[in-house]
C-alpha positions in Angstrom: 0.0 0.0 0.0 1.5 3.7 -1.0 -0.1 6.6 0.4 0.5 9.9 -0.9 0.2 13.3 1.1 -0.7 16.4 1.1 0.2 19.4 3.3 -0.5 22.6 3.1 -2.4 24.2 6.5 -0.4 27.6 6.3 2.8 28.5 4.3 4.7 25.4 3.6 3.4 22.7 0.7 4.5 19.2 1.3 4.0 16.3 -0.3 5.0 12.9 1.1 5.0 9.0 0.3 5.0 6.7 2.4 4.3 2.9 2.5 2.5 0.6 4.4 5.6 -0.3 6.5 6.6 2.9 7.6 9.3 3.6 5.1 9.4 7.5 3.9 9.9 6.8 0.4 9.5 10.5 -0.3 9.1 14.0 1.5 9.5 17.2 -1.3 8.4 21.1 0.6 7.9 24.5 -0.6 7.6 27.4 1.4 5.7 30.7 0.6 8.2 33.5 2.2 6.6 37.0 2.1 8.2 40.3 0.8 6.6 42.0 3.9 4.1 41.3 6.5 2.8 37.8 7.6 1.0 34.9 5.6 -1.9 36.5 4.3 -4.6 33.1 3.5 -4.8 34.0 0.4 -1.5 33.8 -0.7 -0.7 30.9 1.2 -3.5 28.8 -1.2 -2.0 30.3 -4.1 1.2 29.1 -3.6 -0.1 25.7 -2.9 -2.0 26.0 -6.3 1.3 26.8 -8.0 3.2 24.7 -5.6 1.4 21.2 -5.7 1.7 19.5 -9.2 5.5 20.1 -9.1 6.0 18.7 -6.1 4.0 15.4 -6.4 6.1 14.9 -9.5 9.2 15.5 -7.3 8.2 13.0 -4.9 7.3 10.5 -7.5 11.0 11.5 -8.8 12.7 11.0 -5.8 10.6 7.0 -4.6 10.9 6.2 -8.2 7.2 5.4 -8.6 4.5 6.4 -11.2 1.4 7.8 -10.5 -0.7 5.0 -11.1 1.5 3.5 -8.3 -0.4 5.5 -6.1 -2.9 3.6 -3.7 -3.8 5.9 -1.5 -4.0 9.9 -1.0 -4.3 11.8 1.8 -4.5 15.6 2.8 -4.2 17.8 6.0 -8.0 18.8 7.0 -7.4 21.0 9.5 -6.6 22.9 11.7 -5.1 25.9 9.7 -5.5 28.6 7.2 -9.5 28.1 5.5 -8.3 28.9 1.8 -5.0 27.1 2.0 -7.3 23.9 3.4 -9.6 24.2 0.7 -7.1 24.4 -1.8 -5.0 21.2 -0.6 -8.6 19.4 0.1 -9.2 20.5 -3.6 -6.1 19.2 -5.3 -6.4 15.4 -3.3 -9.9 14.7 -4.3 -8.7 15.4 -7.9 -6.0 13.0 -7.3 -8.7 10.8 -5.8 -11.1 10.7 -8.5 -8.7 10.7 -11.3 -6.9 7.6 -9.8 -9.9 5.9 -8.5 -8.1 5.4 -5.3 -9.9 6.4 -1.5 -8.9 9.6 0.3 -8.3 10.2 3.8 -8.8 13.5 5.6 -5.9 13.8 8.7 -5.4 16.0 11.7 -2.5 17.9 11.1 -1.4 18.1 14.3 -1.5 14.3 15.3 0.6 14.0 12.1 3.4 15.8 13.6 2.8 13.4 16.7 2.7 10.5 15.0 5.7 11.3 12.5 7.4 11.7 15.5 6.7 8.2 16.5 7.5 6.6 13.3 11.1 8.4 12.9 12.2 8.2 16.2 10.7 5.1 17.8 9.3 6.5 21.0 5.8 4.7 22.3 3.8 7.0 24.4 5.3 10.0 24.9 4.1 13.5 26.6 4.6 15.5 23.1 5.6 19.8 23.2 4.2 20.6 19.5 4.9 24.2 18.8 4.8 25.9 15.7 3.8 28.7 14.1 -0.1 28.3 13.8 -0.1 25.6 17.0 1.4 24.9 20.9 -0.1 22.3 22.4 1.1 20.3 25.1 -0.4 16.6 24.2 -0.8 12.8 25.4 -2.7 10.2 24.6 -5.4 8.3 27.2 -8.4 6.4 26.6 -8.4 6.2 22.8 -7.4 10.1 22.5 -5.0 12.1 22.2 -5.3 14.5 25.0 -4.5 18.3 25.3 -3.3 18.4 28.7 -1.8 22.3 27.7 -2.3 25.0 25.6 -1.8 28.6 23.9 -5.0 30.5 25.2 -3.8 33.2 22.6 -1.0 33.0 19.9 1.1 30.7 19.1 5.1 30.2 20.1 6.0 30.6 16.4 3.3 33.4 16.1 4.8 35.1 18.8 8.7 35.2 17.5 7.4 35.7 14.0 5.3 38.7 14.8 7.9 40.2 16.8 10.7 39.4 14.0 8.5 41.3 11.5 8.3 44.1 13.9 11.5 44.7 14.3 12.0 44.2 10.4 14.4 40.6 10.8 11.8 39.2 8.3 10.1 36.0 7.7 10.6 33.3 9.6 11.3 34.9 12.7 12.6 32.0 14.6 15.5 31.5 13.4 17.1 35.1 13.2 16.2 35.5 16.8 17.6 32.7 18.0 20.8 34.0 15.7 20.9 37.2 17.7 20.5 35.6 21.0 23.2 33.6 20.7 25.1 36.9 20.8 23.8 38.0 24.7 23.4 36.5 27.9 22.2 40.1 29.1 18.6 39.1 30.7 15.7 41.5 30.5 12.7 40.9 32.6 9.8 39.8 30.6 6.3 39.4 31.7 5.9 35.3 32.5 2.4 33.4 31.7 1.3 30.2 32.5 -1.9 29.6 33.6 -2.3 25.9 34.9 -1.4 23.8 32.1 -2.0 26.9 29.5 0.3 29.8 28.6 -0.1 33.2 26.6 2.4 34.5 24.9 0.3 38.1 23.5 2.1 40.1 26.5 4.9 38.6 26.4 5.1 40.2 22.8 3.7 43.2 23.2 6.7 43.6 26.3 9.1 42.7 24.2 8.1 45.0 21.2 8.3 48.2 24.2 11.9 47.0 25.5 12.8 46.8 22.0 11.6 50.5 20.9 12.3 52.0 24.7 16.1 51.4 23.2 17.2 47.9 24.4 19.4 46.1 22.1 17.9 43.5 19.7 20.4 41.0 20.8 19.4 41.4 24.6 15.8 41.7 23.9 15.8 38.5 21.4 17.8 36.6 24.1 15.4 37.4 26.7 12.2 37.0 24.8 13.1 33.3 23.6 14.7 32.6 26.8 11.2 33.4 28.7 8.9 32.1 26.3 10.6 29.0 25.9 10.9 28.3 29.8 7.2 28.4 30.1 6.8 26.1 27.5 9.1 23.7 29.0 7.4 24.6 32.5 3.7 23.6 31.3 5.5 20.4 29.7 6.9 19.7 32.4 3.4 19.8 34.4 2.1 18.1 31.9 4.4 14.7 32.4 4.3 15.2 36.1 0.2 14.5 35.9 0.7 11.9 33.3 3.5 9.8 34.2 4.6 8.9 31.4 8.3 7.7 30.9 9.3 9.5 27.7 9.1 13.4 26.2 8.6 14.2 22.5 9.6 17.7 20.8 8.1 18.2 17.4 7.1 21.2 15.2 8.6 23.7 13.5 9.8 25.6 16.7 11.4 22.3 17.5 14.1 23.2 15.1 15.7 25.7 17.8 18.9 24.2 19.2 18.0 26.4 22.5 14.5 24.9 23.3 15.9 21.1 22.1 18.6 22.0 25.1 15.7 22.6 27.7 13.4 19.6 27.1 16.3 17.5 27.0 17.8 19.1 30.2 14.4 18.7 32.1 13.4 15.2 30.8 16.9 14.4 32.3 15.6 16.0 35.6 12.4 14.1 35.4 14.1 10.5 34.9 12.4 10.5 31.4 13.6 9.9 28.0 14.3 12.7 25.3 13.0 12.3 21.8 12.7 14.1 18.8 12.5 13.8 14.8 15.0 14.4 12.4 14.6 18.2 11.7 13.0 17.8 8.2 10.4 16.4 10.0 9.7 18.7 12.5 8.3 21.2 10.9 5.1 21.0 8.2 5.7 18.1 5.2 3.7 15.5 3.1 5.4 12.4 5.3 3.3 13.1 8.4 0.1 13.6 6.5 1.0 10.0 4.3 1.8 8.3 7.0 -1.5 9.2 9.2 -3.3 8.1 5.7 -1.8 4.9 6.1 -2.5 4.8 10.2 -6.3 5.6 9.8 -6.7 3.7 6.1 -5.1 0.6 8.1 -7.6 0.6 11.2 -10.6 1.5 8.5 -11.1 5.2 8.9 -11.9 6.2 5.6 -14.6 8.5 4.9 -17.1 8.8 1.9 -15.8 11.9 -0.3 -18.7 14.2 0.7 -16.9 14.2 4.5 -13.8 15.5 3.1 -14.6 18.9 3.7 -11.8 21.1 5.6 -12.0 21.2 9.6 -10.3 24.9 10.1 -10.8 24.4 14.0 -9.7 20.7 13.7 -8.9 19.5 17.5 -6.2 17.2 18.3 -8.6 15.6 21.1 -11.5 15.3 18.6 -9.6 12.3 16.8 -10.1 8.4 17.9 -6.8 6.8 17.7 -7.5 2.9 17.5 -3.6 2.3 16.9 -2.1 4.1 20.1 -2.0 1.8 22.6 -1.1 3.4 26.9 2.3 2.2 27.9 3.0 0.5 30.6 6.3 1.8 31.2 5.4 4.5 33.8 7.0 7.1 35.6 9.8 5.9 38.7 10.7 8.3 40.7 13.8 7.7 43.3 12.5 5.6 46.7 13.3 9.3 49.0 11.1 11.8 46.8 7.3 11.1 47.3 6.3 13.2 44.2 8.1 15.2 42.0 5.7 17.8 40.2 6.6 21.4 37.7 6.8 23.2 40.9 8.9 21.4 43.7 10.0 18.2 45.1 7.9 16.5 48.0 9.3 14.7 50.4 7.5 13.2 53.2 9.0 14.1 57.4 8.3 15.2 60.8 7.9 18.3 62.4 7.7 18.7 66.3 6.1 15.1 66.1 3.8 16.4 63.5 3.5 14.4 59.9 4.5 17.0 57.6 5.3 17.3 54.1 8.6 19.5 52.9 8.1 21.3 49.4 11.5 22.1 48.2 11.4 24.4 44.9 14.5 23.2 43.7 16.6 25.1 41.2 15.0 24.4 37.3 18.3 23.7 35.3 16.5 24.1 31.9 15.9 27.9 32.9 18.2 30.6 33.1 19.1 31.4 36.8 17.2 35.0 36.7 14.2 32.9 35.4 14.6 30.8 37.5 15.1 32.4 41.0 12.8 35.2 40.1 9.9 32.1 39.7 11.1 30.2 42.8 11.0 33.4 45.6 8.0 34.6 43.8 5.5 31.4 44.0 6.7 30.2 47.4 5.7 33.8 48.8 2.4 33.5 46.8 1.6 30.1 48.4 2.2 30.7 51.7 0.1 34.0 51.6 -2.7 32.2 49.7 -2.5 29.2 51.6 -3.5 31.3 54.7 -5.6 33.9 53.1 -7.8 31.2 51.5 -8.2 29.6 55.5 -10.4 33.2 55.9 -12.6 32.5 52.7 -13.7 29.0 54.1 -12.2 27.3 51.8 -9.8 24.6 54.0 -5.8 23.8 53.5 -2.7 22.6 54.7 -1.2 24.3 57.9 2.0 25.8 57.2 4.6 25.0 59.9 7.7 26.6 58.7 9.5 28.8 55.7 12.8 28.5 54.7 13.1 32.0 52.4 16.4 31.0 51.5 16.0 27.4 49.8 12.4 28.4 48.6 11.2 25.9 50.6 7.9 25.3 53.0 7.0 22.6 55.6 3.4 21.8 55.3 0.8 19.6 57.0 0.5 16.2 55.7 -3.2 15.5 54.7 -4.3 12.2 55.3 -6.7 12.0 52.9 -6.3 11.0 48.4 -5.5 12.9 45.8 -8.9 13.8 44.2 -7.5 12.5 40.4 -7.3 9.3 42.2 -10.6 9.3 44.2 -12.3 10.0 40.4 -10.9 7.3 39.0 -12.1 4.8 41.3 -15.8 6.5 42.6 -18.9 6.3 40.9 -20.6 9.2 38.9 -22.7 10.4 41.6 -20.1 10.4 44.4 -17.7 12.5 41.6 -20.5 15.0 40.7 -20.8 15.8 44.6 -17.2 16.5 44.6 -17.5 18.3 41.5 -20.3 21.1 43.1 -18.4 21.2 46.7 -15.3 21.8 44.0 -17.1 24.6 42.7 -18.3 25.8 46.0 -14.7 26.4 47.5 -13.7 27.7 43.9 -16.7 30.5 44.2 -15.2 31.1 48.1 -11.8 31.8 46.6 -13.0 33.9 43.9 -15.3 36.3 45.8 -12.5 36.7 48.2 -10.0 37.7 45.4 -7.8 34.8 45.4 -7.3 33.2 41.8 -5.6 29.7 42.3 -4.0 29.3 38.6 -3.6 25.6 38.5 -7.0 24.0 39.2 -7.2 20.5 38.6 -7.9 17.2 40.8 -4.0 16.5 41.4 -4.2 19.9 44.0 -7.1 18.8 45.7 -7.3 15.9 48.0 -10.7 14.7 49.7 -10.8 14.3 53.5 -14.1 12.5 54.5 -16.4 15.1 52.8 -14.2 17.9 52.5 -11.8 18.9 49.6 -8.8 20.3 50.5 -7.0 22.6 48.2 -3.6 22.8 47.9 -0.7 24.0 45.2 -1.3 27.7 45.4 2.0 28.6 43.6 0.7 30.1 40.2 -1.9 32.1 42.5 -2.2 35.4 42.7 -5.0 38.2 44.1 -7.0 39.7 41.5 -10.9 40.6 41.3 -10.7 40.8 37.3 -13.8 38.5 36.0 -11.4 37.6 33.1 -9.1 35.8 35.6 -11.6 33.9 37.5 -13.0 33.2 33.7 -9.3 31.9 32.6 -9.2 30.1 36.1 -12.5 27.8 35.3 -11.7 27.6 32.0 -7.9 26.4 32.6 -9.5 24.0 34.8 -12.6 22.6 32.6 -9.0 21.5 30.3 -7.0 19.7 32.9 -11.0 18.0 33.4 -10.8 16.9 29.9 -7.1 15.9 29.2 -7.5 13.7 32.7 -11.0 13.0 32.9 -12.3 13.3 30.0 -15.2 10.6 30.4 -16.9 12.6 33.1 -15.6 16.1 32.1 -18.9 17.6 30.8 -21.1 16.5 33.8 -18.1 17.5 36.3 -18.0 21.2 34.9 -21.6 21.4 35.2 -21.8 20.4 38.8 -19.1 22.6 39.2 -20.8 25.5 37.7 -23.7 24.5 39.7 -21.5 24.7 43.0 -19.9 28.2 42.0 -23.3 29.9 41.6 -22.9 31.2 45.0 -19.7 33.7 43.6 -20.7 37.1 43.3 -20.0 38.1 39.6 -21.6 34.3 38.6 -23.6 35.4 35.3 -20.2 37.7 34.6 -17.8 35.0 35.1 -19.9 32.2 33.4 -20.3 35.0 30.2 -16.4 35.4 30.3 -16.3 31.6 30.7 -17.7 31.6 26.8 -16.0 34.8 25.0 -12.2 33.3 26.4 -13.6 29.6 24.8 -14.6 31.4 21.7 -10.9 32.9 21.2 -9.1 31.6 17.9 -6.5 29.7 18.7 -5.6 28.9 15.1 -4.7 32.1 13.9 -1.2 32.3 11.6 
């Protein structure tokens, strides 16, 4: 069986062929680079018009096959640029129709996973996929591949190439900044954002644009910006494998081709006793390979769709794909006999305190981050837990006692709940015990919120249930704020950890919860933000 593909979601045209074994008998690209500005849609279909023809007779060229070789074809559905879809979609059901061969519509972005896979043989990894149009932090569980993270604005490769064209480095941005960065090591503070398991990167941007025009060198300012905005990818990774277990990292996308951000994941895979992957370069970014070699996944497992359901997805989600092939591995996460956790944030070890069973939560140095990244982070969240921790005892809303600070080794001794990790408690208990949890959950959330207190990373691994209480814990990302758009981002950011964890009860949880927050004070405000921050494009080039 050969399967031909077709790639064209934004500037690059690929075309790909690959065989039923795995083998990459071809991979031929074309990029549309602009005289000024961005990738205008337009354009970007255009090109693929002009670009396609030549390049299937390339990759026929290059496998030494003929056309009527061809037993299969495939395109990239979505997510992307609408016209540059339609045109791809266009030019395969052409190739269909003349050929008499079926066509398969993929998911672009489970592509770049599962290229991954193929060229560099890891099983189940936790995958960082950045690129220009996408940044996604993804896994796969029950069938799925999960979003466990996520841009809630622009994209990484948005964000340098935005900034690149402001400054008038050109297009792509990527690599010229990460050209003049390798000429400072001069760090200027840049606003940080990770929210949960999500990130934004739009102020970060707009900072670095003022830095740049206030008269900061582009060298320092380059430096810093890919410095910062790579951390917090690696940071929300990072979180990401800590909640998920899983024994191996993965790197892909077109970002993926920065040696700097290849140096992080590997250094904090290292730290989390993981393995490193990631493909061979060509591969990283957009080609026709990925989008062949998904043809042959889904034609093997019979996903094949009638023509008429080959229209274009432009909002195609990673977690809206079954995945019969991908199979949970059973090589988890080990983590060394003294630490009893080991999460984004700290290491937890268990001990006594004045014959109390406590639990120390060391913030130990990130060694992927610069060290102003990096101690700025650590001072700054242990002084936001320990106030929140004890502010959020005033709201009603019950956690650990904190027994002692250590301000120099960013470090807190905590009570020792005896009680289980709520993650754990919902994959055991039925649905009505978990929809209880879920209102109390939404209860203490609406406690929290009316008293000003955002948490930042709500999901079930920082809550544990006592008897009938839920204990919150993990205050580190927190912060005081009444804006309705951060208790918005904060439900929001948790209704996604819900469905990259629990994703078979996550609609009926968030309700329940929703139910238990209508006791907050801006509730038809916050529940009206709820929709206009889902309703953001995330898909924007």
């Amino acid at each position: 069986m050969i399967c031909i593909g077709i790639e064209g979601t934004a500037e690059k045209t690929g075309v790909g062929i690959v065989n039923s074994s795995g083998e990459i008998l071809a991979s031929q690209g074309n990029s549309l680079i602009p005289t000024s500005g961005g990738i205008h849609p337009r354009e970007a279909a255009e090109h693929h018009a002009d670009a396609i023809i030549p390049l299937i007779k390339d990759a026929l060229f290059e496998s030494n096959l003929q056309l009527e070789d061809i037993d299969l074809v495939a395109f990239s559905q979505g997510p992307g640029l609408g016209p540059a879809l339609r045109t791809v979609a266009t030019a395969a059901r052409s190739l269909s129709l003349a050929l008499n061969i079926p066509i398969i519509g993929v998911n672009h972005c489970i592509g770049h996973v599962e290229i991954g896979r193929l060229t560099t043989g890891a099983q189940d990894p936790v995958t960082l996929y950045v690129s220009g149009g996408n940044s996604q932090i993804i896994a796969f569980d029950g069938g799925r591949y999960r979003v466990f993270g996520e841009t809630l604005d622009i994209a990484l490769g948005n964000c340098l190439d935005q900034f690149a064209r402001s400054v008038h480095l050109g297009h792509p941005g990527g690599p010229l900044i990460e050209e003049l960065a390798h000429d400072s090591n001069n760090y200027i503070k840049l606003p940080y954002t990770v929210k949960g398991m999500d990130l934004s990167f739009s102020g970060l941007l707009t900072a670095a644009l003022r830095k740049y025009e206030g008269g900061r060198s582009l060298e320092d300012v380059c430096y810093s910006l890919q410095e910062t905005a790579f951390s917090m990818v690696v940071e929300v990774t990072e979180r990401a494998l800590a909640h998920a277990k899983k024994r191996e990292v993965m790197l892909c996308g077109g970002v993926a081709a920065n040696s700097r951000l290849r140096e992080m994941v590997s250094v904090m895979a290292e730290e989390h006793y993981t393995e490193f992957y990631q493909p061979p370069i060509k591969y990283c970014g957009d080609n026709g390979a990925m989008i062949a070699w998904m043809g042959q996944l889904m034609f093997h497992y019979g996903l094949i769709p009638k023509l008429k359901d080959t229209r274009v997805i432009q909002r195609y989600r990673t977690d809206q794909v079954n995945v019969p092939w991908m199979k949970t591995s059973s090589r988890l996460l080990k983590l060394p006999i003294e630490l009893l956790d080991k999460g984004a944030e700290a290491n937890i070890y268990k001990g006594e305190w004045l014959n109390h069973d406590v639990l120390k939560k060391d913030r130990v140095s990130k060694n992927y981050r610069i060290k102003e990244i990096d101690y700025y982070l650590r001072k700054k969240r242990m002084k936001h837990e320990v106030k929140l921790l004890n502010d959020a005892k005033s709201c009603g809303v019950i956690t650990p006692l904190i027994y002692d600070i250590d301000k120099k080794e960013n470090s807190i001794v905590i009570e020792n709940i005896d009680g289980i990790i709520l993650k754990y408690v919902f994959d055991e208990a039925e649905v009505p015990e978990i929809l209880l949890f879920c209102e109390k959950i939404g209860e203490n959330v609406a406690k929290l919120h009316n008293c000003g207190i955002i948490h930042g990373d709500l999901t079930t691994s920082n809550m544990i249930s006592r008897g009938d209480d839920v204990v919150f814990i993990d205050f580190g990302l927190g912060k005081i704020s009444d804006l309705v758009e951060d208790k918005g981002v904060d439900l929001v950011v948790f209704k996604k950890a819900l469905y990259g964890i629990h994703y078979d009860i996550a609609d009926e949880c968030f309700q329940s919860i929703l139910k238990g927050y209508m006791i907050a004070s801006d509730y038809d405000k916050i529940l009206a933000k709820i929709e206009n921050i889902e309703g953001r494009g995330r898909y924007i080039k």
